[in-house]
C-alpha positions in Angstrom: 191.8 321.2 16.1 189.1 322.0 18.7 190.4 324.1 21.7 190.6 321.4 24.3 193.0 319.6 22.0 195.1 322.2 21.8 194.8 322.8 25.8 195.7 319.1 26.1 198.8 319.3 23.9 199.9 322.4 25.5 200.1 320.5 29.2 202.0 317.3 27.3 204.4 319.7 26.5 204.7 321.7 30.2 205.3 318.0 31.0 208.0 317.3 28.7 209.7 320.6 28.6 209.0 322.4 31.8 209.6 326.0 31.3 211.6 325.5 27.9 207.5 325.0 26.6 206.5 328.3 26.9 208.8 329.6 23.7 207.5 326.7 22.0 203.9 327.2 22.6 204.4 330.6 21.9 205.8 329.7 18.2 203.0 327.1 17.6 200.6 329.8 18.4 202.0 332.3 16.3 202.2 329.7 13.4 198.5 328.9 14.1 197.8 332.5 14.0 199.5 333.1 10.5 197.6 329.9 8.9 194.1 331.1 10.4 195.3 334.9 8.8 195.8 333.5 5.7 192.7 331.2 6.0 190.5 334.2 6.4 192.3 336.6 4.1 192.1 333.6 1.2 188.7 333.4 1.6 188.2 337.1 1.6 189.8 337.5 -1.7 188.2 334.5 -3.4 184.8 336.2 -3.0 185.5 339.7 -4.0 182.6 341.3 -2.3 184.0 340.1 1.0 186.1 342.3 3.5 189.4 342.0 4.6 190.0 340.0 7.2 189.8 341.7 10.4 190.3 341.2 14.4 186.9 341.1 15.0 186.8 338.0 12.8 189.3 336.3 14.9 187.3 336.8 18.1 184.4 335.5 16.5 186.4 332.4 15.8 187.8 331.9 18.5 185.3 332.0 20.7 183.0 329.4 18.1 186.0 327.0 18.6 186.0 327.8 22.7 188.9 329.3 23.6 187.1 331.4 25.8 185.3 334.5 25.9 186.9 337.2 24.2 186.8 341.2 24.2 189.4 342.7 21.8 190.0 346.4 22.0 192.7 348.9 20.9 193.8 350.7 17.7 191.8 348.1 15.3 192.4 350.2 12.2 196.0 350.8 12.5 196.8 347.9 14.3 199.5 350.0 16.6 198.3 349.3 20.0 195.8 346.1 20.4 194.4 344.4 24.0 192.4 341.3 24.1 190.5 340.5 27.2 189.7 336.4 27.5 187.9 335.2 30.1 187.6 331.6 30.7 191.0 331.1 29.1 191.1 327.2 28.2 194.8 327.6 27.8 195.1 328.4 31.5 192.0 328.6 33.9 192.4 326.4 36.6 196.1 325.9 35.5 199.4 327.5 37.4 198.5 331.3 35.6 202.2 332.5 36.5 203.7 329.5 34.5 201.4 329.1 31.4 201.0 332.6 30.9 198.4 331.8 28.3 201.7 331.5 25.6 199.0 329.7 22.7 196.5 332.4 22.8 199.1 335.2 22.7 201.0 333.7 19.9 197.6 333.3 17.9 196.9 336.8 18.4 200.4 338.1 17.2 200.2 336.1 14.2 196.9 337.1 13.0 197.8 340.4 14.0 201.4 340.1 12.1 199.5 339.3 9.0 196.6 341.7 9.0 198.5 344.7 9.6 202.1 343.5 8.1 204.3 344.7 11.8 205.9 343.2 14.2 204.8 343.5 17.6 206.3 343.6 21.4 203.7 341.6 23.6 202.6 341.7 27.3 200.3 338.8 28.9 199.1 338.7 32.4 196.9 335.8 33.6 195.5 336.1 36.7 192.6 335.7 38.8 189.9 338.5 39.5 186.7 338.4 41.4 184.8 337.2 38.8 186.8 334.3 37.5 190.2 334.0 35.2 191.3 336.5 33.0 194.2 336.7 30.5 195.4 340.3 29.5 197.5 340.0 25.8 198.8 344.0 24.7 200.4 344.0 21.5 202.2 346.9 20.9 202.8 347.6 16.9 207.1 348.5 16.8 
């Protein structure tokens, strides 16, 4: 499902649910993120001169798929402490920042994140505006 789709479902449900759609979004994200892990991680070990799935593959893919533009930084080889930067947010920009809170994107990123490094994670998000445009914040702090 192309990025705008999932942008358009995500409103449907604001609509439906109000508030009560941010816990949901955040659980379709995180499922999403778990099925594109194990996408990527299938894949790896049906060709065994492939790598292990990584972060950097998810921002690669994400960004092919248009989520935004994406900068993801942190402890990538431990996985303990991870911050992704995405600019041009389709989740959010030009949305109410404060309510959506870019909930889709963050749950993505947790369930990938889950998968690759087998943790559980505490998360942070802050979407706001910035001189040069939108910008979503996720931290992921390994527990």
């Amino acid at each position: 499902m192309s990025s705008d789709a999932w942008g358009s479902l995500q409103e449907g449900l604001y609509r439906k649910f109000s508030t009560g759609a941010s816990v949901i979004i955040l659980e379709m994200g995180f499922s999403y993120g778990t099925m594109l892990f194990d996408s990527l991680n299938n894949a790896a070990m049906a060709n065994h001169e492939s790598e292990a799935p990584s972060l950097n593959d998810l921002e690669q893919l994400m960004m092919k798929t248009g989520c935004g533009k994406l900068k993801i930084s942190g402890d990538l080889e431990k996985g303990s402490h991870i911050l992704l930067v995405a600019r041009s947010c389709v989740f959010c920009e030009g949305k109410n920042a404060v309510e959506y809170q870019c909930n889709f994107l963050r749950g993505i990123v947790l369930g990938l994140s889950t998968g690759l490094y087998a943790k559980q994670y505490r998360s942070l998000v802050n979407c706001s505006r910035e001189a040069d445009g939108h910008v979503c914040k996720i931290e992921l702090i390994g527990k």
